[in-house]
C-alpha positions as CSV (number, residue, x, y, z in Angstrom):
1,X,-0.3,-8.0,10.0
2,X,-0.9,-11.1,12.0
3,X,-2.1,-14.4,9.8
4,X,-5.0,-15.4,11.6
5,X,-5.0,-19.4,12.1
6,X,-8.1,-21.7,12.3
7,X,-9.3,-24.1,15.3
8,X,-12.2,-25.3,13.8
9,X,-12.4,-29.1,13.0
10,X,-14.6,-29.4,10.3
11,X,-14.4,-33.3,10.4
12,X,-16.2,-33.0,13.8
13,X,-20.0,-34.3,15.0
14,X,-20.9,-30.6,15.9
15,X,-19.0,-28.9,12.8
16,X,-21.3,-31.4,10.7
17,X,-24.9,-30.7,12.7
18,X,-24.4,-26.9,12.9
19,X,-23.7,-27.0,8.7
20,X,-26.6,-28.8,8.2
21,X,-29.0,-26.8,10.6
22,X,-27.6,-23.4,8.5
23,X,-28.3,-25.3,5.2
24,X,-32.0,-26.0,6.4
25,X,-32.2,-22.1,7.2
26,X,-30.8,-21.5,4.0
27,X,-33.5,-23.9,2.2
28,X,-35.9,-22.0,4.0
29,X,-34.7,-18.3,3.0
30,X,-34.6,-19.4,-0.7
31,X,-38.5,-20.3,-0.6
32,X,-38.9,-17.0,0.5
33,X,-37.1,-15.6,-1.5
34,X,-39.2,-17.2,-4.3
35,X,-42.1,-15.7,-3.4
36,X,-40.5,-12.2,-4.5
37,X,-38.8,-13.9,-8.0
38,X,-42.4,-15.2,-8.2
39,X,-43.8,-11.5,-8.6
40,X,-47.5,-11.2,-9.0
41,X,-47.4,-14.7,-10.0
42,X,-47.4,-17.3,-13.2
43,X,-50.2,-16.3,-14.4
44,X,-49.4,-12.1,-14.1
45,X,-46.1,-12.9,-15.4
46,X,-47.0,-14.8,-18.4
47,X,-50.0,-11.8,-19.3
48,X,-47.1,-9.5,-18.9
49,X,-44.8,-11.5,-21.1
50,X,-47.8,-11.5,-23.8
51,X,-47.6,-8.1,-24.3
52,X,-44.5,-8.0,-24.9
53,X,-42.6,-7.1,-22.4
54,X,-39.6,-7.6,-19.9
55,X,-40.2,-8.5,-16.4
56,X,-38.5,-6.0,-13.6
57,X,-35.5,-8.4,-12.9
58,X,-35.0,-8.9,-16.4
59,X,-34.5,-5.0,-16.8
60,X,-32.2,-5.2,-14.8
61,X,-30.2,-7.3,-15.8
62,X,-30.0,-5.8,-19.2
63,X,-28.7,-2.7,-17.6
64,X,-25.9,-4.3,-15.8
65,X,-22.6,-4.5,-16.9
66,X,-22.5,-8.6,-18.2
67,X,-21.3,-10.6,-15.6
68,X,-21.0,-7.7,-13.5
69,X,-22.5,-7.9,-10.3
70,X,-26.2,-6.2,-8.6
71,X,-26.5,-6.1,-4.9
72,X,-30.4,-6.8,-4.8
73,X,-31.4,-5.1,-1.2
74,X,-34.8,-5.3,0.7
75,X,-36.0,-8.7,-1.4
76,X,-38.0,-9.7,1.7
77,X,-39.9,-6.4,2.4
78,X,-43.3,-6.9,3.1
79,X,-43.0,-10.5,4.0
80,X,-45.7,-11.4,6.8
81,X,-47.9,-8.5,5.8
82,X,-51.3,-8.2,3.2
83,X,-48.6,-7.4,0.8
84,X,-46.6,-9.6,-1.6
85,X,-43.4,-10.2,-0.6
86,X,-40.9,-8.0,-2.7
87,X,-43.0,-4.7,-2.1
88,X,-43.9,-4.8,-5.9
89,X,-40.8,-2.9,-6.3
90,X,-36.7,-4.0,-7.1
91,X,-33.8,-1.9,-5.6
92,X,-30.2,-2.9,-5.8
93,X,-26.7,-1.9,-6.4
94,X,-25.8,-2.7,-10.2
95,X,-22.4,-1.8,-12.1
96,X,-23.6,0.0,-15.2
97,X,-21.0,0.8,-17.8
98,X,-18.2,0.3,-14.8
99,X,-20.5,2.8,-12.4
100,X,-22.3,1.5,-9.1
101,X,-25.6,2.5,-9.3
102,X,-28.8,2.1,-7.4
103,X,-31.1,0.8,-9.2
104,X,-35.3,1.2,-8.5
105,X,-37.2,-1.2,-10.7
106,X,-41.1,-1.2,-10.3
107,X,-42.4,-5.0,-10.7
108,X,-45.4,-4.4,-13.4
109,X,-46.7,-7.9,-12.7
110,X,-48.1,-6.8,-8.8
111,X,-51.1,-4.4,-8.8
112,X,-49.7,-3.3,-12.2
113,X,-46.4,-1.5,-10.3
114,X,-48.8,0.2,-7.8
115,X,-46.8,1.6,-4.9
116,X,-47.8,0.8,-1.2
117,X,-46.5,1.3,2.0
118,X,-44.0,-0.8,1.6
119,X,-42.8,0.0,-1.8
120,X,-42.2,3.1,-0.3
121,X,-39.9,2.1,2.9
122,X,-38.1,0.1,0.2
123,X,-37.4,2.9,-2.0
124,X,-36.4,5.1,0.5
125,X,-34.5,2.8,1.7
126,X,-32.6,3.0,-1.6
127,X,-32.7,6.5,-2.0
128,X,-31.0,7.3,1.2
129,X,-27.9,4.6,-0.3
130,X,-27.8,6.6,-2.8
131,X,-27.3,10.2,-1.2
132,X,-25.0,8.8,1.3
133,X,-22.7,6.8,-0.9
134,X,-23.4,9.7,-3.8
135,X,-24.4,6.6,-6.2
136,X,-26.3,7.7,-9.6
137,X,-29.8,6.7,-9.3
138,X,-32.1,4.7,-11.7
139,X,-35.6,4.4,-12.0
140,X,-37.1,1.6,-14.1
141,X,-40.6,2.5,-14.4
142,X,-43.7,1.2,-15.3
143,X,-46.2,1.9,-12.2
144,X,-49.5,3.0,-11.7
145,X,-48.8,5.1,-8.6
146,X,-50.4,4.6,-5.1
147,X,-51.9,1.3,-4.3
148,X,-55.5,2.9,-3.5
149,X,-56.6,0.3,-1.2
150,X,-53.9,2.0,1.0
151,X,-53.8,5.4,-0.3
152,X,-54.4,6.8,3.4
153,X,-50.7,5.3,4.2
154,X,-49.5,6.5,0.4
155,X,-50.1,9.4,-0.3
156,X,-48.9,11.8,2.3
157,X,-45.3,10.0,2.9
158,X,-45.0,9.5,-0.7
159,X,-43.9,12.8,-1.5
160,X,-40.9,12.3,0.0
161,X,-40.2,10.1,-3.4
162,X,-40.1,13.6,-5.3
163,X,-38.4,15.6,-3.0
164,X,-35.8,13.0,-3.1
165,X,-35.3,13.2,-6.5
166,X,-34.9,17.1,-6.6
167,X,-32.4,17.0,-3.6
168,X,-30.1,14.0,-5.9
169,X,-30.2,16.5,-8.4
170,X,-29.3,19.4,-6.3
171,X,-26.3,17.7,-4.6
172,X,-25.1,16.3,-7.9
173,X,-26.1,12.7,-8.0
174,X,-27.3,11.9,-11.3
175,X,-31.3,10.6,-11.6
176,X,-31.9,8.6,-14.9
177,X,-35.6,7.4,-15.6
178,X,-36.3,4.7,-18.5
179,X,-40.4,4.6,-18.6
180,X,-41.8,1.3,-19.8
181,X,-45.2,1.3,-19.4
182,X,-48.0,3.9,-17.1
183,X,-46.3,6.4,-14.9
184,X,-49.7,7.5,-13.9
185,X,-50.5,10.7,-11.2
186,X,-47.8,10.7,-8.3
187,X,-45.7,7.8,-10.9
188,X,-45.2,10.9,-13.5
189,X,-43.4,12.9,-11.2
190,X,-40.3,10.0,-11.2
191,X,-39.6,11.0,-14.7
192,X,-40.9,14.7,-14.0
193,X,-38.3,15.3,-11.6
194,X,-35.3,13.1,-13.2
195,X,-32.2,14.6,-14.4
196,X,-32.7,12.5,-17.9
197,X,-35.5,10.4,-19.4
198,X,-35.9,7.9,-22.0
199,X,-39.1,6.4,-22.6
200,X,-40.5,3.3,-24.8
201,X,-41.9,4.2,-28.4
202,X,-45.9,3.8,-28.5
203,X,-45.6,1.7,-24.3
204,X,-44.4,4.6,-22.8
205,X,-47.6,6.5,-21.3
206,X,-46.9,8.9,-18.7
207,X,-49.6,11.5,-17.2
208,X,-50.9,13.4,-14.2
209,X,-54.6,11.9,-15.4
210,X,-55.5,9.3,-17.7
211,X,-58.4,10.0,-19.8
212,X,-61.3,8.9,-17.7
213,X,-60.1,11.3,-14.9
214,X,-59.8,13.9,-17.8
215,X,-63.1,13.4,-19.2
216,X,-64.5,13.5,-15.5
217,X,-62.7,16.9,-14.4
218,X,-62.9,18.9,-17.7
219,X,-65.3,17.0,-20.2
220,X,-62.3,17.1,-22.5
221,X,-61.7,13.8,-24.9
222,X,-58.5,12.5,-25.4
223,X,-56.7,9.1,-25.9
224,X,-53.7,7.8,-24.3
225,X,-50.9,8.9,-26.6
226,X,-52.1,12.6,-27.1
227,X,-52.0,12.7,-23.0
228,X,-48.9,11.1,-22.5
229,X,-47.4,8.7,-24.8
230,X,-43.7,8.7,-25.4
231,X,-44.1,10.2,-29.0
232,X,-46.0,13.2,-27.8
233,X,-43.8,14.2,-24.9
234,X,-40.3,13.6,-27.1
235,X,-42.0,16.2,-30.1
236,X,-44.2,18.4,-28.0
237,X,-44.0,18.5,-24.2
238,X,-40.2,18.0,-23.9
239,X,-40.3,15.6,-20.7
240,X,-38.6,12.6,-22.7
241,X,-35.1,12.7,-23.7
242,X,-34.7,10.3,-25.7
243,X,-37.5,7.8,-27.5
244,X,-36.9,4.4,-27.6
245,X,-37.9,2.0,-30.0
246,X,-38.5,-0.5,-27.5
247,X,-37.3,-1.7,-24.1
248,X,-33.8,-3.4,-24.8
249,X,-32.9,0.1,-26.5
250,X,-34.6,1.9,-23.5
251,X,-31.8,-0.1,-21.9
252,X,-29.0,0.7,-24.1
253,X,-29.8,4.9,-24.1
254,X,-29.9,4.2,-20.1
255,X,-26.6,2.5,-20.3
256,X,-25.1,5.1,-22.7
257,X,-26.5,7.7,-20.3
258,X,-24.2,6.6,-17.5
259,X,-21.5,6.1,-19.7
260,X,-21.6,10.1,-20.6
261,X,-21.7,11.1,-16.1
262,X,-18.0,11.0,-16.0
263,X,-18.7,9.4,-12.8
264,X,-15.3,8.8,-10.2
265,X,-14.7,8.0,-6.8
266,X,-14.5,10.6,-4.0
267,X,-12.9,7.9,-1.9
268,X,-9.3,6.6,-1.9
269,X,-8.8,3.5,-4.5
270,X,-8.2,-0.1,-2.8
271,X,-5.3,-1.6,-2.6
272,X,-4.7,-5.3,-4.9
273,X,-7.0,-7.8,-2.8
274,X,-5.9,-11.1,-1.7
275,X,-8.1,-14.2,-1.1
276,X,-8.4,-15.0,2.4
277,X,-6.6,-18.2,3.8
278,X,-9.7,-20.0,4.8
279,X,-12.6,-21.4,2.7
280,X,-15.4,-19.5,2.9
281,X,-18.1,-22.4,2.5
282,X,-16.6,-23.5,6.2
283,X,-18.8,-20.0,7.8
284,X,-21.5,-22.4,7.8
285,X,-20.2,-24.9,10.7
286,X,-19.4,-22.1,12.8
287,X,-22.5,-21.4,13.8
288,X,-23.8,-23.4,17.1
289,X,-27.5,-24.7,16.9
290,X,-27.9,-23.2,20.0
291,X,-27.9,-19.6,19.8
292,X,-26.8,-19.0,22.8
293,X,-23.7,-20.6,22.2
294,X,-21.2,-17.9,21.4
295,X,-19.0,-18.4,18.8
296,X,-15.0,-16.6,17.6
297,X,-15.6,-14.2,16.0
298,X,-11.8,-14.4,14.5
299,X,-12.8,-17.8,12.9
300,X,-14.9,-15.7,10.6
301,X,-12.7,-13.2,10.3
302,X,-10.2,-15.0,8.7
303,X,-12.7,-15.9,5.9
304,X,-13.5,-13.0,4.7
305,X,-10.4,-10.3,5.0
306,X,-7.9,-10.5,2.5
307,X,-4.8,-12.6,3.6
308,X,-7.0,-13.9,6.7
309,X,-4.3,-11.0,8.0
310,X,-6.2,-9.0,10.8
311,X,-3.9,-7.1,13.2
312,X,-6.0,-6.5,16.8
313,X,-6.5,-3.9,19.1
314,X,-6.4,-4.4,22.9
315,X,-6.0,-8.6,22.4
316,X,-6.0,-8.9,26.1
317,X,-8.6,-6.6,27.1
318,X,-12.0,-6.7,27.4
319,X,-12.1,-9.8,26.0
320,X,-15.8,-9.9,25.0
321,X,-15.2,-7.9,22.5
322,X,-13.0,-8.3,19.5
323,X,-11.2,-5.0,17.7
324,X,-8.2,-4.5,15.5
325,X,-7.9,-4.0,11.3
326,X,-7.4,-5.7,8.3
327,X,-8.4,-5.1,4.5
328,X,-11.3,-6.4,2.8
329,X,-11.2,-6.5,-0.9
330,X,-8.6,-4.1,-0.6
331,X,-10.0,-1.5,1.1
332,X,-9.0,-0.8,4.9
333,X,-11.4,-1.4,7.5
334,X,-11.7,-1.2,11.7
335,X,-13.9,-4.2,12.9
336,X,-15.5,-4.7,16.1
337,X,-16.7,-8.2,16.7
338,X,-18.8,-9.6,19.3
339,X,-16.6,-12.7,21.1
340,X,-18.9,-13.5,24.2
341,X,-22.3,-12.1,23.8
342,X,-22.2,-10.1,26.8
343,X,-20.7,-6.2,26.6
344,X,-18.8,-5.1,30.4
345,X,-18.0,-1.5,30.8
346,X,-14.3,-2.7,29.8
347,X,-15.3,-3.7,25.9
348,X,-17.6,-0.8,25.9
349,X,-14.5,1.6,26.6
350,X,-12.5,-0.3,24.3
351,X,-15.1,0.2,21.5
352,X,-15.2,3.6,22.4
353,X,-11.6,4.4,22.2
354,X,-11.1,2.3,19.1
355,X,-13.9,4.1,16.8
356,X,-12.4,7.4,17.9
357,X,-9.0,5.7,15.9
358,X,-11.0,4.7,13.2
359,X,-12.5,7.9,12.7
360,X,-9.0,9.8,12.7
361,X,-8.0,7.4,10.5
362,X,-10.8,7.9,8.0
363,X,-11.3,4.3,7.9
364,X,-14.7,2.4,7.7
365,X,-16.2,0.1,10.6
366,X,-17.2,-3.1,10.3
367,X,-19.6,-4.4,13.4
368,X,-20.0,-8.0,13.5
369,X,-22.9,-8.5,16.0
370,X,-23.5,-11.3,18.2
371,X,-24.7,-10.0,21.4
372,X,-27.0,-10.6,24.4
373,X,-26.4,-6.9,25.7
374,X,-24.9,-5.0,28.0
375,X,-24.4,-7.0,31.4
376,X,-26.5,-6.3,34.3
377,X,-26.6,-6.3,38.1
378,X,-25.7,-5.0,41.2
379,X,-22.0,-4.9,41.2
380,X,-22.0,-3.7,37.2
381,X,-24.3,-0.9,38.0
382,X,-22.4,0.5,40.3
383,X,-19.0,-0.2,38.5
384,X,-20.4,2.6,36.3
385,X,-22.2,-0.2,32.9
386,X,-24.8,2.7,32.1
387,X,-22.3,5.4,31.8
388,X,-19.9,2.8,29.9
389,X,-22.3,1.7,27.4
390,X,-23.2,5.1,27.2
391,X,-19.9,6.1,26.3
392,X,-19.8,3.3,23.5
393,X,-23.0,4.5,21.9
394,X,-22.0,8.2,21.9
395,X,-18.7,7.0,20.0
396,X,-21.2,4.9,17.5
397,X,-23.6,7.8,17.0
398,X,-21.2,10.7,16.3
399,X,-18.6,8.6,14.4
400,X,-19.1,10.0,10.6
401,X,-17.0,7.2,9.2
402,X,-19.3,4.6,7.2
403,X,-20.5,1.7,9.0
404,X,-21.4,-1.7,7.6
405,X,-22.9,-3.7,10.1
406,X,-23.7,-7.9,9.9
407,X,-25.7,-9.7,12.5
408,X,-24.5,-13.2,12.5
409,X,-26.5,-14.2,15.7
410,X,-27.9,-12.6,18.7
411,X,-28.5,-8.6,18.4
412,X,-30.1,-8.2,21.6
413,X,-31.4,-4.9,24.0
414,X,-29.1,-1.8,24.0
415,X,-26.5,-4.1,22.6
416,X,-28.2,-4.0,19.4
417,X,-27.3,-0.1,19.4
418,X,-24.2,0.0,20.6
419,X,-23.1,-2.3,17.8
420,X,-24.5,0.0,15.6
421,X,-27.8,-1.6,14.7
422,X,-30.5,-0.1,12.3
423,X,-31.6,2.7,14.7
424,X,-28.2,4.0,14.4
425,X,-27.7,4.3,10.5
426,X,-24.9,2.0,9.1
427,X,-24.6,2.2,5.7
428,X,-25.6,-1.0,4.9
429,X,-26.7,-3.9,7.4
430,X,-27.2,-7.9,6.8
431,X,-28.5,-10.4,8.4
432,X,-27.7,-14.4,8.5
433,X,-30.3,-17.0,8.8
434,X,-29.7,-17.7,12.1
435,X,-29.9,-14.6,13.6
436,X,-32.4,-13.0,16.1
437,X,-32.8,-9.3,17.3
438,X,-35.1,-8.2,19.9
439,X,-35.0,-6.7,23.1
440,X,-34.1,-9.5,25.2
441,X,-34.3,-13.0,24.4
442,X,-37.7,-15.0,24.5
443,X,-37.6,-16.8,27.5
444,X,-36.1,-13.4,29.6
445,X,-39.1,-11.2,27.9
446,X,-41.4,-14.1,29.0
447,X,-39.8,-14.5,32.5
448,X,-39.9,-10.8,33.4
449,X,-43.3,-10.2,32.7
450,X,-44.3,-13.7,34.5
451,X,-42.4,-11.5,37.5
452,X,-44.3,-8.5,37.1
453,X,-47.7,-10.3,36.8
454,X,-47.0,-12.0,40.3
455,X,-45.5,-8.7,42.0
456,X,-49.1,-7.1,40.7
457,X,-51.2,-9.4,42.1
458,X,-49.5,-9.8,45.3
459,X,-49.6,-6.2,45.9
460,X,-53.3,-6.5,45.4
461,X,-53.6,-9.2,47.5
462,X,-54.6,-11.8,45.5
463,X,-54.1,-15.3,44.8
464,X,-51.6,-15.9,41.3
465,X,-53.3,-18.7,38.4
466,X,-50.0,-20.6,37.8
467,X,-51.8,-22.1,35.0
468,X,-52.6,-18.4,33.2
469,X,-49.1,-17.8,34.2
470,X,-48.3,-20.8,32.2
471,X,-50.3,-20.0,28.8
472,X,-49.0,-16.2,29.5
473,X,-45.1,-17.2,29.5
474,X,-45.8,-20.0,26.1
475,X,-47.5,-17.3,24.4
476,X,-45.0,-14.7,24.9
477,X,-41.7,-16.6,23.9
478,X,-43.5,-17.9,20.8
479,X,-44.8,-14.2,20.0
480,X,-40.9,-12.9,20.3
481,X,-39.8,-16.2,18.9
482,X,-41.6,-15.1,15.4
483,X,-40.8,-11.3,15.7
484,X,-36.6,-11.9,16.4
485,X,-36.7,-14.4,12.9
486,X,-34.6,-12.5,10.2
487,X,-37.5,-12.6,7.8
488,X,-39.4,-10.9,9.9
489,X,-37.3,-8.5,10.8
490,X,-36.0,-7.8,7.0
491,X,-40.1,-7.9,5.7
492,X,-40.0,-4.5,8.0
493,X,-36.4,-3.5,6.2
494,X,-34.5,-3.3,9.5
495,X,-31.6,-4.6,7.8
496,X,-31.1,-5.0,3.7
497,X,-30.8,-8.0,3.2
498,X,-30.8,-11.8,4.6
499,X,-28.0,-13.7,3.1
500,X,-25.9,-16.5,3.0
501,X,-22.7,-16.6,5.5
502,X,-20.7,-17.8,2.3
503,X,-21.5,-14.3,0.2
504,X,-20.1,-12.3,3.5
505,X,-17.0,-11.1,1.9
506,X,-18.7,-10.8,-1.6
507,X,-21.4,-8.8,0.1
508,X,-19.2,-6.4,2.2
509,X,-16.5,-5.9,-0.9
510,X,-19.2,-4.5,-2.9
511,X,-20.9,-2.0,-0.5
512,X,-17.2,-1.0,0.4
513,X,-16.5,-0.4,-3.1
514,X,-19.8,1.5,-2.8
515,X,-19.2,3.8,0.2
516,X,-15.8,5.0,-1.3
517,X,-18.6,6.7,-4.7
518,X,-18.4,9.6,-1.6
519,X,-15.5,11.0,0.4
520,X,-14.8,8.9,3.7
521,X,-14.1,11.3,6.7
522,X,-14.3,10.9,10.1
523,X,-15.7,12.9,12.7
524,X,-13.9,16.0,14.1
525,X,-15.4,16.1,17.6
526,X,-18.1,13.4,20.1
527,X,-20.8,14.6,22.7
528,X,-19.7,14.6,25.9
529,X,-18.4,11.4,27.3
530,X,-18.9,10.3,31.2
531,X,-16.3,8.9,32.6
């Protein structure tokens, strides 16, 4: 393979400014990110602590392997909505007794674990990782089920938590529950439906109706641990495997339980990895202030694939668009890299032509986005763009090779889909600070409907306020402005995750390592491309 060699100048004026604008972004992700450490808050947290128990991320972290590593995913969802930021729920990839799980931890300290819309997306989110990357699943549970204050947006959509469950089980992914706490009405059905159980000694409390709702529908008198406490259902019902004596030996039966899957990898084992050649921490220079600025795409590249060795396809060629292979923590990978925002019909046939290699190569795809969209115009529309592009996103849609997909700046109109964006189901997709996603740009989007304002009066004859026009085009690009920021756009979990440039290669290695739990196949046959 061909060593890939660095241009940057990390001693220079620009190097230096685009670090410290990154860093700034950075500083600002990690105060959001707060907010969802933060939970329901000191004061919840402390109550919680009281009565003696762990907090969600402390669960999990007695359930990992120590020092091994969890993937947290989705830590921003619900930000910029009437919901705390975190979705009151945990998910992740943890390595538990050497197996990659995905792990579901409800956070007791919000609304007592209540699920709302949100904690939803989030955990289907992580129950889809799961079936596609055939990755056990654990649920940590203490939760009092649907949020009531939006039970019209709960409860129909949240029986798609039990039905994912049963169809786990069914296609031989393992489901472990460890109750904590309440698993109360729809929350008793995550154990209910679980392939194994293990439940906390006099905490535990798991039942369809607590005893005010039993005393209201049948008269009947009964106290929590005759209706559902751990006890009870491990000597009389049956639902708990195992009774724990407390929460850190919840955590031990739970580790011992993945220990006895005899879990191993449908995928091919990676080869030794090698460091690459260049320093990671220099990702964040290479990212111009300006984000319209392109940037090489090969400069980050060769710091994160083993050897900074990447061997490319069709160097001289549709030059917008970088393609060619390398290894990444071992594994093998095809990567298509945006070099100069815009997509011509040539890259589009390139990309195209190169994920049908991928695929008979059963090789994953890496898409490193950083696009303004497919070009437009008179002498590209009639050079055939639509059919082009067209051609690109049929290749994207039908290849059955896993995708990982990171946007490192612009992800803009149907060049957000062709470079396999969330619409088009990569495995896994991150974000970096400094990325924005929309349909077009903000002053474009602003622009264009400033154009068809003035067409729509003219055509009625009338006289255009350039002032309006004015407050119209301000409003607009700071509207979009908001709605392309990557907290946004992960508080709606249209990707998994915004992290730092510098954990690229850490990130990717693990939900390679991840993807190979399943067998890795590419497709056998496309819909019909126009050529």
């Amino acid at each position: 393979m061909t060593v890939l060699r660095t241009a940057l100048d990390t001693r220079s004026a620009e190097y230096r400014e685009n670090r410290a604008a990154l860093l700034d972004k950075l500083a600002e992700l990690d105060a959001e990110h707060a907010k969802a450490l933060a939970g329901g808050g000191p004061r919840a947290v402390e109550r919680h602590r009281g009565r003696g128990k762990l907090t969600a991320r402390e669960r999990v972290e007695l359930l990992v392997d120590q020092d091994g590593p969890f993937l947290e995913l989705s830590p921003l969802a619900a930000w910029g909505t009437d919901y705390p930021v975190g979705a009151s729920v945990v998910t992740g990839i943890g390595v538990v007794e050497g197996v990659e799980c995905v792990v579901v931890a409800n956070d007791p300290t919000v609304r007592g674990g209540a699920s709302n819309p949100w904690t939803l997306r989030k955990t289907f989110r992580a129950d889809d990782i799961a079936a596609r990357n055939r990755l056990p699943l654990i649920s940590l549970v203490e939760s009092g089920g649907a949020d009531l204050t939006g039970q019209s947006e709960v409860f129909i959509p949240g029986g798609r938590a039990f039905r994912d469950l049963t169809r786990l089980s069914a296609a031989g992914i393992p489901t472990i529950s460890a109750v904590f706490g309440n698993a109360t009405a729809g929350g008793a059905y995550v154990p209910g439906m679980s392939d194994q159980v293990i439940m906390v000694d006099r905490r535990a409390k798991v039942f369809l109706g607590g005893p005010p709702l039993v005393r209201m529908a049948t008269g009947e008198e009964a106290d929590d641990e005759s209706l559902g406490g751990a006890r009870m259902h491990g000597t009389t019902s049956g639902l708990a495997d195992f009774v724990a004596a407390d929460e850190v030996d919840a955590l031990r039966l739970t580790r011992r339980a993945v220990a006895r899957l005899n879990r191993r990898k449908h995928g091919p084992p990676p080869k030794e990895p090698e460091p690459p050649r260049h320093d990671e921490e220099e990702l964040l220079g290479l990212v111009p202030t300006d984000p319209r600025v392109p940037f090489d795409p090969r400069e980050v590249l060769a710091r994160i694939v083993d050897g900074s060795r990447f061997d490319e396809f069709k160097p001289d060629y549709g030059g917008s668009l970088v393609t060619g292979w390398a290894d990444l923590h071992g594994y093998p990978i095809g990567v298509l890299a945006n070099a100069r925002g815009v997509l011509f019909s040539e890259e589009a046939q390139k990309a195209a032509q190169f994920i049908q290699l991928a695929n008979s190569a059963d090789t994953p795809l890496l898409f490193l986005q950083n696009t303004t969209g497919y070009m437009v115009g008179a002498r590209y529309e009639q050079g055939g763009i639509i059919k082009h592009g067209a051609m690109m996103i049929n290749a994207v849609a039908n290849s059955a090779v896993p995708h990982l997909t990171v946007v490192m700046g612009a992800s803009y109109g149907a060049g957000n889909y062709g470079m396999c964006g969330r619409a088009y189901d990569p495995r896994f997709l991150f974000t970096w600070p400094n990325a924005r996603s929309a349909v077009m740009g903000p002053a474009q989007l602003a622009g264009v409907l400033s154009i068809v304002a003035r067409q729509a009066a003219a055509a009625k004859g009338r006289e255009y306020d350039e002032e309006h026009d004015t407050a119209l085009r301000r409003a607009v690009e700071e509207q979009v402005e908001q709605q392309s920021l990557p907290a946004f756009l992960s508080g709606r979990l249209y990707d998994d995750g915004v992290i730092d440039p510098r954990d690229t290669r850490t990130v990717l290695g693990l939900c390679l390592s991840a993807v190979h739990g399943g067998p890795v196949k590419g497709a056998t046959g496309y819909g019909v491309f126009r050529m």
